[in-house]
TIBALO-796015 format. One record per residue: x, y, z of N, C-alpha, C, O in turn. Coordinates in steps of 0.001 Angstrom, whole numbers, plus 500000, padded with zeros to 6 digits. Example, Ala and Ser with C-alpha at 12.3 -4.5 7.8 and 13.67 -1.06 7.14 Angstrom:
BEGIN
513190494310507800512300495500507800513200496700507800514236496681508465
512850497750507080513670498940507140512900500030507870513409501138508039
//
This chain:
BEGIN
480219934831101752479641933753100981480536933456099780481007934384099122
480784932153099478481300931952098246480091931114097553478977930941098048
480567930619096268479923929978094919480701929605094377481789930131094146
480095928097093894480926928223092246479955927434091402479179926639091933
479979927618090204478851926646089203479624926649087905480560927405087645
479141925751087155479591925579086024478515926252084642477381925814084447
478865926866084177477901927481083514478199926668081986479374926540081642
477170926169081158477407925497079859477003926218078919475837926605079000
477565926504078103477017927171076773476821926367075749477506925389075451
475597926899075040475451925561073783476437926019072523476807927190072443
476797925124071647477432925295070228476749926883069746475622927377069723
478073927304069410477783928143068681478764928646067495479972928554067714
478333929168066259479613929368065268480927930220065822480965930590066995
482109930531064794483030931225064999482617932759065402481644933247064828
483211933402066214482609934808066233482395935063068073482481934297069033
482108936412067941481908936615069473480807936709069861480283937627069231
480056936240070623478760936127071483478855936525072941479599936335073903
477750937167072638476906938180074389476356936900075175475260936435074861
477320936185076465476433935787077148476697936025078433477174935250079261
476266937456078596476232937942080454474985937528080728474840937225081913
473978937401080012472438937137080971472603935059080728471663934309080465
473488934814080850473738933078080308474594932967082365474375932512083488
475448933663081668476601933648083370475460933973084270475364933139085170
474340935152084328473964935342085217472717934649086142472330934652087311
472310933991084694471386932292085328471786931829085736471175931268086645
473414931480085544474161930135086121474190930739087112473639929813087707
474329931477087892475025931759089482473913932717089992474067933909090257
472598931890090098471813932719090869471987933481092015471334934476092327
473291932748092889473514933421094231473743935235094079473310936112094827
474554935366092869474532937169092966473766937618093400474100938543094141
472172937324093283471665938170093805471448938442095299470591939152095823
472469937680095889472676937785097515473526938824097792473273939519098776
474535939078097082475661940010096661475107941275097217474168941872096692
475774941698098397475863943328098469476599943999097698476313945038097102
478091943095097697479289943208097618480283942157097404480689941485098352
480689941983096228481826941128095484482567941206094778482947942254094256
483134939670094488483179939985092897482907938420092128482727937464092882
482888938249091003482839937040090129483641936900089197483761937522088141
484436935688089806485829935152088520485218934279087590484923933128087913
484904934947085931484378933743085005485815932802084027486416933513083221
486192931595084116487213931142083741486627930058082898485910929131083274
487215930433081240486392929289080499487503927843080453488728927962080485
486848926642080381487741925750080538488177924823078989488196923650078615
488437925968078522489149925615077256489895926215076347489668927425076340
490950925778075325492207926367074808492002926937073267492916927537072702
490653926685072604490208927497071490489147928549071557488664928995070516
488832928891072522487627930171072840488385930566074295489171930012075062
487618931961074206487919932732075654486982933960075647486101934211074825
487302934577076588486078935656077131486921936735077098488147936631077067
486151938040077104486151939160076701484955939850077158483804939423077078
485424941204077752484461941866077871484267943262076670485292943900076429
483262943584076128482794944123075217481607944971074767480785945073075678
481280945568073725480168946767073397478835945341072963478644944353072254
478289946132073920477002944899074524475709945500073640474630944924073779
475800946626072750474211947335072064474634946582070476473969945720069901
475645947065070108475728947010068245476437945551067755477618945248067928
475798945046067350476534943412067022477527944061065723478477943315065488
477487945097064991478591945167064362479845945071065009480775944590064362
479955945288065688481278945601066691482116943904066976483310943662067147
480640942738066921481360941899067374481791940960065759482590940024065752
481174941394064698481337941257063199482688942046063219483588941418062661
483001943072063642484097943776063293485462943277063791486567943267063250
484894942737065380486397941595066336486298940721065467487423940349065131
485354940113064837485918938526064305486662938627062859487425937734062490
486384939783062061487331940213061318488599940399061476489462939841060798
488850941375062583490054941504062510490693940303063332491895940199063090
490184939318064287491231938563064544491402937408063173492493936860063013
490270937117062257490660936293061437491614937086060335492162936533059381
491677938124060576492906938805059180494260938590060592495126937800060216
494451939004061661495192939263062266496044938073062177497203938122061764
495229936587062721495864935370062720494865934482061784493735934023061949
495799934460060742495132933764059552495579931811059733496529931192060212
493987931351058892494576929644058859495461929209057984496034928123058070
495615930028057105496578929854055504498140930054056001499028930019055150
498373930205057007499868930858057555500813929284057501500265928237057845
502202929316057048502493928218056717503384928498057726504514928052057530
503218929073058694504172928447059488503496927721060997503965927696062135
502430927263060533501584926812061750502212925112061757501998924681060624
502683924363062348502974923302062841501768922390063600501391921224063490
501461923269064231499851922093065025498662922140064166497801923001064350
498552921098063068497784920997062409496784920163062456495915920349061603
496600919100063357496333918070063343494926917754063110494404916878062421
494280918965064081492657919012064241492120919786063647490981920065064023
492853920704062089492211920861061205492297922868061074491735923494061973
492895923532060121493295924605059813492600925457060506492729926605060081
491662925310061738491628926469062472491851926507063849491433927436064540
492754925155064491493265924686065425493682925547065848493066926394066494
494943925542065562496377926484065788495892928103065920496104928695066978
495321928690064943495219930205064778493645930237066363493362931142067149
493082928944066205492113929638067299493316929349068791493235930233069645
494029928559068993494812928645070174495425929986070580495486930572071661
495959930344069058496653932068069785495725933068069642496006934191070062
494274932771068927493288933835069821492892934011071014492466935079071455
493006932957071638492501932104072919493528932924073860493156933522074869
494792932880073431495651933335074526496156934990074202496943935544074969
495697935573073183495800936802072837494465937434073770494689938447074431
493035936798073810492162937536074821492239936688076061492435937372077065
492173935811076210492500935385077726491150934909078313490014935377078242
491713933725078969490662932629079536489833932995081077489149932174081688
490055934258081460489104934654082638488522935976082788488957936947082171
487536936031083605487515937486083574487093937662084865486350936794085324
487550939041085883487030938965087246486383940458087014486807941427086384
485099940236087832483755941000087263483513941421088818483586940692089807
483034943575088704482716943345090025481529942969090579480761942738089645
480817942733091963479228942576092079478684943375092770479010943268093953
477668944492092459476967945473093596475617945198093110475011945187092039
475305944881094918473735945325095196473225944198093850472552944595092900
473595943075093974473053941496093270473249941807092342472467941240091579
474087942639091679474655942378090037475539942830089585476025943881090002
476120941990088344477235942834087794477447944254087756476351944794087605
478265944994087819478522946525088197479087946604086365479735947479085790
478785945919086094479192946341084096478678947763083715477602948134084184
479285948457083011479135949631082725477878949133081522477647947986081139
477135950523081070475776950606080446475970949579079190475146948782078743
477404949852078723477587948996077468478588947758077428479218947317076467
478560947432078422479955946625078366478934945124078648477974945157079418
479296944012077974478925942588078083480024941539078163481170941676077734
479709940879078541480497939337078722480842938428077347480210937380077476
481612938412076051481545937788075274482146936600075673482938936625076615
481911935659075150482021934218074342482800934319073101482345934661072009
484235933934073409484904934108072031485097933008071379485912932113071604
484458933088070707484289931148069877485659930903068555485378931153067383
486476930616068774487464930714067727487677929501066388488435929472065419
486604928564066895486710927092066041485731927652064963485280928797064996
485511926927064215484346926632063538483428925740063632482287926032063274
483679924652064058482584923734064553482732923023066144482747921819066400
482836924188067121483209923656068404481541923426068826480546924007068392
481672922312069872480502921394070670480919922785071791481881923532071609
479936922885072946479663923948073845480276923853074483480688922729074769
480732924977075119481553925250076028481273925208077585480157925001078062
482304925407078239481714925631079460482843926325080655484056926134080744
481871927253081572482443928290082301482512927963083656481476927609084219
483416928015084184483960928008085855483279929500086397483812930592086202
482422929358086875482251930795087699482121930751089114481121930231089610
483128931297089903483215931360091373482932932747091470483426933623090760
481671932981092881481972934226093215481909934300094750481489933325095372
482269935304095325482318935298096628482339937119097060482837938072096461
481795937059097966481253938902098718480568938576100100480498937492100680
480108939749100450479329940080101533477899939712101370477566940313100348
476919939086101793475631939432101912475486940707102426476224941448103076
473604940848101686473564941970102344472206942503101566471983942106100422
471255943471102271470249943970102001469504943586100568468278943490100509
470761943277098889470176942767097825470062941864098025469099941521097340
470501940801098735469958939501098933469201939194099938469597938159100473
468244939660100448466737939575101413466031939706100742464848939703101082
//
């Protein structure tokens, strides 16, 4: 079996956000899934996904720290300015975590370890919602009856 859906996320501020139970509405078919996997690919060049510690939101206070000290908007050697001082620094966050993630599927669900979640890496400050390419494809099988 394959899938694919578009999963939309609404606006949300700068920072990283938990949305594995968001992906996992969008693609009801997992739960047909004996056996797979699911490629989530966000379709845009200032946020990206990450997988991450899914219990303590400090952790995701603590990523957005360090990538805003890491790649700062004040840096004068940024050239793509156009759409406003957090353009540029969210593009090379974007490509420092990376725009997909392939996830495995057992027995109709993500096989994510106890703590691990799906972030939403929002790198703008005032980005309109995003939205996710999710294809998956496996075996049917006993979780999906």
């Amino acid at each position: 079996m394959w899938v694919q859906h578009i999963v939309r996320l609404g606006a949300r501020p700068r920072g990283f956000h938990l949305v594995t139970e968001e992906v996992v509405r969008g693609v009801p078919e997992l739960e047909r899934l004996a056996v797979g996997l699911a490629h989530v690919f966000i379709r845009h060049t200032s946020a990206s996904l990450a997988l991450g510690e899914n219990a303590s939101p400090a952790v995701r206070r603590d990523l957005r720290t360090f990538f805003d000290a890491a790649v700062p908007e004040e840096a004068g050697y940024w050239t793509h300015t156009l759409e406003g001082p957090d353009d540029m620094p969210a593009h090379v966050k974007a490509v420092l975590t990376g725009s997909s993630l392939t996830l495995p599927v057992a027995e109709g669900r993500l096989a994510l370890g106890v703590w691990q979640g799906i972030y939403l890496c929002e790198h703008r400050d005032a980005a309109s919602g995003r939205e996710l390419m999710v294809t998956a494809w496996g075996e049917e099988g006993a979780a999906g009856r």
